[in-house]
N, C-alpha and C positions, 0 to 999 in steps of 0.2 A: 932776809933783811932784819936788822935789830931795829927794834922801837922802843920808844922810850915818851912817853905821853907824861907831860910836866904835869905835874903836883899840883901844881898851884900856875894861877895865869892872873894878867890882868883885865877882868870880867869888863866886855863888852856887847854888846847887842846888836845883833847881826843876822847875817843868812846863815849864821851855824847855829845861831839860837830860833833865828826862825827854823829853821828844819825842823824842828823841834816841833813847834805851833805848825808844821804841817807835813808834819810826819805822816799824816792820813792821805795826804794827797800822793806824791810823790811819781808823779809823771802818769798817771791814768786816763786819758781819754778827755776831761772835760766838758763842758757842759750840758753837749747835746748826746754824747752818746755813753760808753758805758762809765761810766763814776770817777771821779779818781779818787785821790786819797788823799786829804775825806773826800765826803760827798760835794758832786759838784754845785757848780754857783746857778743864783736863782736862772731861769728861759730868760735870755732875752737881754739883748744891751751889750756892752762892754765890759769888761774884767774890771776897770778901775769905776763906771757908771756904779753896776751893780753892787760894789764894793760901800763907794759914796750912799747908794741909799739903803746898804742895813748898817749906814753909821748914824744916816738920819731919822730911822725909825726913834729913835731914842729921844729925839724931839720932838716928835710929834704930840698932839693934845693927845689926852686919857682918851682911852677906849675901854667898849668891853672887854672882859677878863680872854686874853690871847687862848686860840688852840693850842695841843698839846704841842703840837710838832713846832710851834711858833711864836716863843717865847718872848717875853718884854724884854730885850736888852738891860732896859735903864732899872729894873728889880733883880735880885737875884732868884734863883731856880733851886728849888730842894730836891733832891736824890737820895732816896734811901737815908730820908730822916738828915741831911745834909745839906747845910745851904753854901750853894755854890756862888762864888762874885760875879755879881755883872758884867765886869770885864768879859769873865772868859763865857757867861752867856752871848756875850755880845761877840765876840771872836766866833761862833758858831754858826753866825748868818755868811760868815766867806763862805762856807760850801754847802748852803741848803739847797738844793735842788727840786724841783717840781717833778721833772719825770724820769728820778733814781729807780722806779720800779720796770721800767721798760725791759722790756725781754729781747736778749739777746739774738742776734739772726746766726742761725750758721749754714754755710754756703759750699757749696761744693768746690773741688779745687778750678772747675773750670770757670765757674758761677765766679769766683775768686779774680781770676783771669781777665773774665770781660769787666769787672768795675775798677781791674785796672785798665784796662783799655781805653774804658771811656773816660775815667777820670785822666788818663795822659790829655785825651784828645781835647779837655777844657783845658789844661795847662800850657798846651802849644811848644813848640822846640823852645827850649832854656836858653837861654843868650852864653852861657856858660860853660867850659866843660866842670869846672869846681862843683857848680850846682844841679848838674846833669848828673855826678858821681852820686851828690848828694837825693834824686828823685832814682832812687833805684825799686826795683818792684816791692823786696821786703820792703823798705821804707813807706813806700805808697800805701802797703797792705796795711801799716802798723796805726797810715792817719784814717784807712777805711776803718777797719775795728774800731778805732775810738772815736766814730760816728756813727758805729752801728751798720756800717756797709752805705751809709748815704753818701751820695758822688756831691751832691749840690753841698754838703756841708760839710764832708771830706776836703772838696774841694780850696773850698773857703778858709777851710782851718792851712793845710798844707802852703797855699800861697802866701799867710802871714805866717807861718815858719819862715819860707825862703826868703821871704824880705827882709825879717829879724837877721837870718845868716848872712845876707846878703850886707848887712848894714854893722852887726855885731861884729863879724869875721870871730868865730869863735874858736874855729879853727889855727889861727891865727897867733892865741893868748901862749905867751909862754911860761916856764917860770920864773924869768927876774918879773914878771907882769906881778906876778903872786906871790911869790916866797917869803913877803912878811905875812900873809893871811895863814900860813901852811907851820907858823911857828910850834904852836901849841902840838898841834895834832888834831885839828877839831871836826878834820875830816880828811880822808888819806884812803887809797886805795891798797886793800890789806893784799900779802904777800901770797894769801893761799885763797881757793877757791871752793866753793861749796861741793858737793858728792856730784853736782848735776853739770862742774865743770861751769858754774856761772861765776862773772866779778862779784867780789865783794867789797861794798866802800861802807867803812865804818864811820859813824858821824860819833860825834863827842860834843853837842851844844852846852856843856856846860863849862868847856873851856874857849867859849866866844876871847878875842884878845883884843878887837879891832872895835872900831864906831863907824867907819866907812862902806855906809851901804853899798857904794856902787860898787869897790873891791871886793864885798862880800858873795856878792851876788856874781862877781867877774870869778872869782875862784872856786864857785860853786858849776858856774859853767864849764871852766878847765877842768874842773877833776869827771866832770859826767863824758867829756868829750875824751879824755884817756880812759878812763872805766870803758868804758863803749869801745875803745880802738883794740881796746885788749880781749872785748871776746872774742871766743874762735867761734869758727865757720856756722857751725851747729847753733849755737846760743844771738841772740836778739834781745836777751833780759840778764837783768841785775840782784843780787841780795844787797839789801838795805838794813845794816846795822845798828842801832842806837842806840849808846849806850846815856843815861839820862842822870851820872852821879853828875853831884853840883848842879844843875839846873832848878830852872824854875818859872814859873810864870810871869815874872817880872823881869826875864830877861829873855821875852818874844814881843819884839817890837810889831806892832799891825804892820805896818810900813811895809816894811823888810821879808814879813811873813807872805804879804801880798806878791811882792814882786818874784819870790818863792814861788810859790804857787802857783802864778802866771806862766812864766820860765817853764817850769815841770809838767803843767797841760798841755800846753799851746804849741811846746819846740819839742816835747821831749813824751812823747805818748807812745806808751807798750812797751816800756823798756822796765817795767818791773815788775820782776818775780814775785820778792819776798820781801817783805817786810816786818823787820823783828825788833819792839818795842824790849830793850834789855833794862830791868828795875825801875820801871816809871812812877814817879811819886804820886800820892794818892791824887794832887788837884786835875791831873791828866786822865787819870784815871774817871773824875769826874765828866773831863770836857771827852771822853770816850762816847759816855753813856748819855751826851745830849747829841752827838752826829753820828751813834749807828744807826739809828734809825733811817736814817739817808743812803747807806750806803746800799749798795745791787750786792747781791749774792758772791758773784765771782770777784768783786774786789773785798770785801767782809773776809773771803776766804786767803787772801792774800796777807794780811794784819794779823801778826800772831804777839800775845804778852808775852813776854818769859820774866821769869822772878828764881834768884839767886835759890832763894828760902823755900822753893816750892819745886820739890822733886821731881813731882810730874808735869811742869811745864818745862822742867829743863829736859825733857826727854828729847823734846823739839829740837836742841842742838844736837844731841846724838844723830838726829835722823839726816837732819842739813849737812851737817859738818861731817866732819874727820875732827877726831879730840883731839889728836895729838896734835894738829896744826892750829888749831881755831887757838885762840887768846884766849888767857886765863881769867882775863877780867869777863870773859862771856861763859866762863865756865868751862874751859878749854884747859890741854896740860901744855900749851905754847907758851913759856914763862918770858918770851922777849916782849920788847916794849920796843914804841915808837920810836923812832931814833930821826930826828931832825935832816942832820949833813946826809945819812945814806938813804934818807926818803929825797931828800934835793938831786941825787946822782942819778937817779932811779926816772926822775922826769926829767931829768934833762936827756935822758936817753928816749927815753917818749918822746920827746921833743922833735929829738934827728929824725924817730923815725916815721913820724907825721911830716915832717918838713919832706920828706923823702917822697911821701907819698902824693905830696902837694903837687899839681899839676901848673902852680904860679899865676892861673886866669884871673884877672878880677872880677870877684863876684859880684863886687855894687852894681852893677851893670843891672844886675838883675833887677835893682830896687822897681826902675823904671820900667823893666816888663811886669812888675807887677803892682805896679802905682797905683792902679783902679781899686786896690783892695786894702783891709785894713791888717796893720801889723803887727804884733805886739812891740810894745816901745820902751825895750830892756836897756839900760845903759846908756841912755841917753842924761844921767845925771844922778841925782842921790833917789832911790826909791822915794815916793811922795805916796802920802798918807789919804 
């Protein structure tokens, strides 16, 4: 497929520039169990609660001089001789987490088996066949891991997935839904695929073109739900590309970044490989070295930098990739470019063949088998702050 990635756009603030502000999260497990990317949010409360109060630490009266891990929002933070903006201190309380050092369980395959067993038997028969597709055992496995194998809080997290599906239909979106979001190129699922046979969707937050959060955020969910239809058998996980020319810190709305990051914990856990931070300018680099501290092992090891200018971090695309397919702008010898009309032909054929695979059930149905629980509350309007 030819691409062709516009030059120039008209700079808006969105879920392509949030991707960006959470680039470190990117669908990893959440709160209670292994990290995502970044570190997850404080124990305790709601994604929009916990959110609300490290917006209000910054109002709060003076205190003593903050611990290291726990910065004053409302001053800024030096690094290596570097004073970093309050802002983006303040951005780093979305994923602090209290027990990022927790140690992972690992379980035998039958071990594996029964906490899917028992986790069905709190779920009860799905009202659904759509959502019944959707509670397959991978799937089940992927909300245990990112609780750490806990069934009670497995549990918990999975039932507001299904509700969010049940209510989003995200399955559902197609592309006239999105097609002006999809102008630029600001995120697109690339034509070739990494050495390990995984998707690859390249983000480009720096050609945001829109202001409309809820669209942003609606196209960010179409393109993970075709990435996803398009692994094969073998694969369950994503490379995550990003490339950061034009970007910048003032084009990642909290907002936006939030309901980012929500989306990518809550509905969307273990579905990332790799994540490769392509030429990130130095303020990022900053807001790195205030949330590694947070992050657990096995997700730190999933965040790789690469830098044009710097030889041996480009090695990392050798190993990932195939050269000759990978994009030039990643340091690749694929000289096409994003091309607009034949990325539009390309999902609309995704489209059929999701509609194909649709069983036609309504899944709202479900909302009500699972009412007793809470759900994430994506697209119910503009992301709120």
């Amino acid at each position: 497929m030819a691409r062709e990635v516009a030059s120039s756009s008209t700079k808006g603030s969105g879920a392509g520039s949030g991707l960006a502000g959470a680039a470190l999260e990117l669908g990893e497990g959440g709160v209670h169990g292994r990290s995502p990317l970044p570190p997850r949010l404080p124990h305790g409360g709601s994604f929009r609660e916990r959110a609300v109060v490290s917006e209000e630490r910054s109002c709060r009266p003076s205190s003593p001089a903050p611990r290291e891990r726990d910065p004053d929002p409302s001053a800024g933070l030096t690094i290596s001789g570097r004073v970093v903006s309050p802002q983006l201190v303040k951005m780093s309380f979305l994923w602090k987490s209290s027990n990022s050092g927790a140690t992972e369980k690992t379980l035998t395959l039958e071990e594996q088996q029964q906490k899917i067993d028992e986790l069905r038997k709190q779920l009860g028969e799905p009202s659904s066949v759509a959502i019944q597709g959707f509670l397959s055992d991978a799937s089940i496995l992927r909300f245990l891991r990112a609780r750490n194998w806990n069934v009670q809080k497995a549990s918990k997290m999975l039932k507001g997935a299904v509700k969010w599906r049940a209510s989003y239909k995200p399955e559902m979106i197609s592309w006239e839904d999105i097609a002006h979001e999809a102008e630029t190129g600001k995120i697109y699922r690339a034509d070739y695929k990494d050495k390990l046979g995984r998707t690859v969707l390249v983000m480009r937050p720096g050609l945001e073109n829109t202001t409309c959060g809820k669209d942003q955020i609606k196209y960010l969910v179409y393109s993970l739900e075709k990435a996803i239809m398009n692994l094969t058998d073998d694969q369950e996980k994503m490379v995550w590309l990003t490339d950061f020319q034009g970007w910048s810190l003032g084009s990642t709305p909290l907002k936006v970044t939030r309901e980012t990051v929500s989306v990518l914990q809550d509905c969307y856990p273990e579905r990332l490989g790799l994540a490769i931070l392509y030429n990130p300018p130095r303020v990022f680099e900053s807001f790195w070295k205030i949330v590694k501290p947070f992050l657990d092992h096995e997700t730190y090891k999933k965040v790789k930098f690469v830098y044009s200018n710097d030889k041996e971090s480009l090695k990392i695309m050798g190993e990932v990739f195939d050269l000759d397919k990978l994009d030039s702008a990643f340091g690749g010898r694929n000289t096409a470019t994003f091309e607009y009309t034949s990325y539009a032909e390309q999902m609309k054929q995704d489209d059929k063949k999701m509609q194909s695979n649709d069983t036609g059930s309504d899944a709202s149905s479900e909302a009500s088998f699972y009412s007793g629980t809470d759900s994430p509350k994506h697209g119910d309007g503009e992301a709120k702050a």
